[in-house]
Structure formats: structure tokens, C-alpha cells
C-alpha positions in Angstrom: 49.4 72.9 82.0 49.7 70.4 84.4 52.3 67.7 85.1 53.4 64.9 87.0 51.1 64.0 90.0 49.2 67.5 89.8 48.0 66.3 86.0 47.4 62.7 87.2 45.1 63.8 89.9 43.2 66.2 87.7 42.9 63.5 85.3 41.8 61.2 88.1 39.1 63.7 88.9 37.6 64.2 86.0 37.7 61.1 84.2 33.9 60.6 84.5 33.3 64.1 82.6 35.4 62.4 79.7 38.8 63.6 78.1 37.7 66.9 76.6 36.5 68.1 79.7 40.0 66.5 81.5 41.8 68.1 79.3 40.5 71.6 79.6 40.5 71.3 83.2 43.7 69.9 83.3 45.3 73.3 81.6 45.1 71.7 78.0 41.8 73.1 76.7 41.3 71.4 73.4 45.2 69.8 72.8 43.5 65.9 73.6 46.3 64.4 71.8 49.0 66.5 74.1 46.8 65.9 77.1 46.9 62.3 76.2 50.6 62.2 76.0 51.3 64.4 79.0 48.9 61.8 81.2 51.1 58.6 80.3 54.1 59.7 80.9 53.0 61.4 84.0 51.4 57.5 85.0 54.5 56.3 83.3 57.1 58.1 85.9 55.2 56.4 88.9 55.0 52.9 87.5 51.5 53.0 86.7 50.1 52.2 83.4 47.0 52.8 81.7 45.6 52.1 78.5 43.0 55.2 78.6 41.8 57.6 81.0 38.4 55.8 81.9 41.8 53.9 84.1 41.7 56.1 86.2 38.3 55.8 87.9 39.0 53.7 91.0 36.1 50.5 92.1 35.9 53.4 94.8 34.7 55.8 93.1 32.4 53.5 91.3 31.0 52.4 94.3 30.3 55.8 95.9 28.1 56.4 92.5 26.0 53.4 93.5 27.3 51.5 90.2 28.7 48.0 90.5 27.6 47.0 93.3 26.1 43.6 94.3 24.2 43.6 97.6 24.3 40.3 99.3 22.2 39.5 101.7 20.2 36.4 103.5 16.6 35.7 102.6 15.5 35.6 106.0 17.0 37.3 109.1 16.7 33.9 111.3 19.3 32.8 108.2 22.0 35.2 109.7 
């Protein structure tokens, strides 16, 4: 199982797949509710807190995926 950093950036990783999938990856295959725990307190020792482990998934990441993104642009190129 991991801890500290290590789990945070598994977690980080996989947050897309969901928590049952970061968990098993993470070293805690089906334990959710230790994963869970584990993840906090990990976030916890570096100042960082999170609610859930969707938290995790950085506007970056988003963005790479094409999601949330709001292209702004002129109408015309003689309005640049």
C-alpha cells in the first residue's frame, strides 16, 4: 500500500477511473474506506485538503481532455 506522496500521486492519476479503481491501483484493492483515509492524511501532511478524490483532477488535466474549455475568438480576422 501506498503512502505519503507516492499514494497522492497514484490517486492523482487515477482519479478519472473513480475510487475503486484508485484504490486497487493504489495497493488497496477493494479497502475504499482505508484508501480513503490513507489519501487525506497523506493530502493532510502537505497542507492540502480535499473533500473527495474527484480533488484531485487538476483544470490541467481537464483541459488536455478537451473538457471545459471556452474558445474565444473574434468574428472576423480584420477584428484582431
Amino acid at each position: 500500500m501506498l503512502q505519503g506522496i507516492e499514494l497522492i500521486n497514484c490517486a492523482k492519476a487515477n482519479a478519472k477511473q473513480g475510487s475503486v479503481a484508485a484504490a486497487r491501483n493504489c495497493g488497496y484493492d477493494d479497502n475504499i474506506g482505508l484508501f480513503t483515509e490513507s489519501l487525506q492524511k497523506a493530502c493532510q501532511e502537505i497542507g492540502v485538503d480535499i473533500n473527495e478524490l474527484n480533488d484531485l483532477i487538476t483544470d490541467q488535466q481537464l483541459a488536455k481532455e478537451g473538457k471545459n474549455i471556452i474558445e474565444v475568438s473574434p468574428d472576423t480576422a480584420s477584428d484582431l
